[in-house]
N, C-alpha and C positions, 0 to 999 in steps of 0.2 A: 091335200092334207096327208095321205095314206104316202104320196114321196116325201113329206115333209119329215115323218115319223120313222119312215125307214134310214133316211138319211143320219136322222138324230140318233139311233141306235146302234150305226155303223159306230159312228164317233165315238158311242161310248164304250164300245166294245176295244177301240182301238185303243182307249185311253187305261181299260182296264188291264190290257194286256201288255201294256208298256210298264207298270205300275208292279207287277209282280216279282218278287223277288226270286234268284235262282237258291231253294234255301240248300241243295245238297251241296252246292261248292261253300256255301257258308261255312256247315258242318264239319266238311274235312279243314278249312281253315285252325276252325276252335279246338277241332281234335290236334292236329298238329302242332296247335302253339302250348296246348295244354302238355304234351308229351315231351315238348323242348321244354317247358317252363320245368318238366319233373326231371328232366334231364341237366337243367342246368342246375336247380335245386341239389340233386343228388351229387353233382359235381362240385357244389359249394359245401355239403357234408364233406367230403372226402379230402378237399383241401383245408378246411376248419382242421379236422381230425388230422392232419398231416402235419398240419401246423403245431398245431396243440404237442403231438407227439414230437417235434424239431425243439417245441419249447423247452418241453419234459428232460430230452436228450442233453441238451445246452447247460441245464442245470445240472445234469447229472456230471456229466464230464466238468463243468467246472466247483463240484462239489470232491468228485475225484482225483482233479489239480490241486486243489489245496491240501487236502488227505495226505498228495502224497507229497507236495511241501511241508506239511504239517512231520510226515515221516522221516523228510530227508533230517529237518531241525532237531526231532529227538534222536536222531542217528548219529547227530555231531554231539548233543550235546551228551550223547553216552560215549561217544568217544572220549570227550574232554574229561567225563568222570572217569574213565576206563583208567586215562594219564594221572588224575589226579590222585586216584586209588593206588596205582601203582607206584607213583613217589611218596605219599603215606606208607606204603608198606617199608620200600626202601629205608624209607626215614625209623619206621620205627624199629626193621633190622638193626639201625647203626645204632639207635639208644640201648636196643635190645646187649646188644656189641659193647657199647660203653657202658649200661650197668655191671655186665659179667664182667669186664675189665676194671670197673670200681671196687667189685665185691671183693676180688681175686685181690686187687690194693689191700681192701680195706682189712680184710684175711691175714696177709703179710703184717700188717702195720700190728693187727692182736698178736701174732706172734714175734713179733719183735719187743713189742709192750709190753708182753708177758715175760721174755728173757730179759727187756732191762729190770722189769721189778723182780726177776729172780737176783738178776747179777746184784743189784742193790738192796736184795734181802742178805745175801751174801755181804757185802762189802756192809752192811751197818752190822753186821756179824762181828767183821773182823776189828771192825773198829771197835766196837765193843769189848774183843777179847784183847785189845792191846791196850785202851783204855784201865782195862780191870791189873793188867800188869803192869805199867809207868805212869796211870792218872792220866788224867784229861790234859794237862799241857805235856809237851816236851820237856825234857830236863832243864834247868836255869831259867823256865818262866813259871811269872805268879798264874793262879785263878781265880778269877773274881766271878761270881752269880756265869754267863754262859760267854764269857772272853776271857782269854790267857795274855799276859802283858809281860813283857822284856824291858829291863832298865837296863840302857845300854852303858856299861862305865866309860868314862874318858880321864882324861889330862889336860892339863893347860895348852899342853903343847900340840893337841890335835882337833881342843874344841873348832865343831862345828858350827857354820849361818844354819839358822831356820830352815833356809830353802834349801841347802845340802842335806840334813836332816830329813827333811821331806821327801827328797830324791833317794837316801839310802832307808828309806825304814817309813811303815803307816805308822804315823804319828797319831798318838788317841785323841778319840772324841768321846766328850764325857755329856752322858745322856743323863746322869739321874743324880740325885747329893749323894748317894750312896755312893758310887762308883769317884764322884769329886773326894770325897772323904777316904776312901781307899787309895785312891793315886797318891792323894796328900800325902796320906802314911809312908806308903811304899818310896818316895820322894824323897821323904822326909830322914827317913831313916837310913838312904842308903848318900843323899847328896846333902843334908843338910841343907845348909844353906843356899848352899852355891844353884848355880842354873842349872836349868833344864826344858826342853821342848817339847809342846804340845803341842795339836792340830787344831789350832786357834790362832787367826794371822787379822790387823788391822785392815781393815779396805773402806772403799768410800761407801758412808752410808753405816761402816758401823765394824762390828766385830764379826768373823763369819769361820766357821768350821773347813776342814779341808775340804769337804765333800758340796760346801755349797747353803749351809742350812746356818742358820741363826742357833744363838743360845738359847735356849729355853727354859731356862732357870737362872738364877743369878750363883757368881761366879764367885766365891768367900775367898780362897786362896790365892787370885791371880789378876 
């Protein structure tokens, strides 16, 4: 019994001794994977945070690209005003140019205006003082209200056509009864009976003055 027992307690000795773990290689195992794990950790901070800052960057420089597209555009388009301002100027030099050259006209033309209505304060002057000395017609014609009229004499022997008459001499046009009743007179008195020619000729359509115009009144004598 006493071998039995020693036997049985060999074995269990063997068995407990085979069972036991080595715990310090364990230890430095966990310590080591712990300090990789915080090394590898700190190393995924640093690439995050690199990252991050690459992102930062990328936006920046392409916020900086367009800025300075943005600058080249307003660069042209102040150019383009630069030109356009300065042909406006141009332009309004040359109106500037062609007013002063208007006014400078317009200047002349008052003093020209002004010497014709001298000369023709003048000249209604003179007509006036020759007027006050021979009357309103030349010598050998009548006047009637604001016309002077000439009855021209003839002979048998050199009466004229109508339209010779018309070619040497205005033949009258009788605008009013008054002036019809005047001609009559003055006609009358110096031709009698016999002919004589006014500026009154048949045409188609009717009876028409030399000038183009209709009678306008009815015609007692002719």
């Amino acid at each position: 019994v006493i071998k039995t027992v020693k036997r049985l307690a060999l074995l269990l000795g063997s068995l407990f001794c085979f069972y036991i773990p080595d715990t310090s290689v364990t230890a430095d195992k966990l310590k080591y994977s712990e300090e990789n794990n915080e090394v590898l950790w700190q190393s995924n901070q640093m690439l995050t945070a690199k990252y991050q800052q690459l992102q930062a960057d990328l936006q920046q420089l392409t916020a900086d690209q367009q800025l300075r597209r943005k600058i080249q555009q307003l660069r042209r388009e102040n150019q383009n005003l630069d030109a356009e301002n300065q042909q406006l100027r141009t332009e309004n030099h040359n109106l500037d140019a062609e007013n002063q050259q208007l006014r400078t006209e317009n200047h002349n033309l008052d003093a020209e205006n002004q010497q014709l209505r001298t000369a023709n304060c003048s000249l209604i002057g003179e007509i006036q003082s020759l007027r006050r000395h021979i009357g309103p017609c030349l010598q050998g014609w009548l006047h009637f209200q604001s016309s002077c009229y000439m009855i021209s004499s003839h002979n048998d022997s050199d009466q004229k056509t109508w339209q010779e008459a018309a070619d040497d001499a205005e033949l009258g046009i009788i605008e009013s009864p008054e002036e019809q009743d005047f001609i009559y007179r003055i006609t009358l008195a110096g031709f009698g009976t016999s002919g004589y020619w006014i500026g009154l000729r048949a045409e188609v359509g009717g009876w028409k003055w030399v000038d183009g115009s209709s009678p306008t009144h009815k015609l007692y004598y002719w």
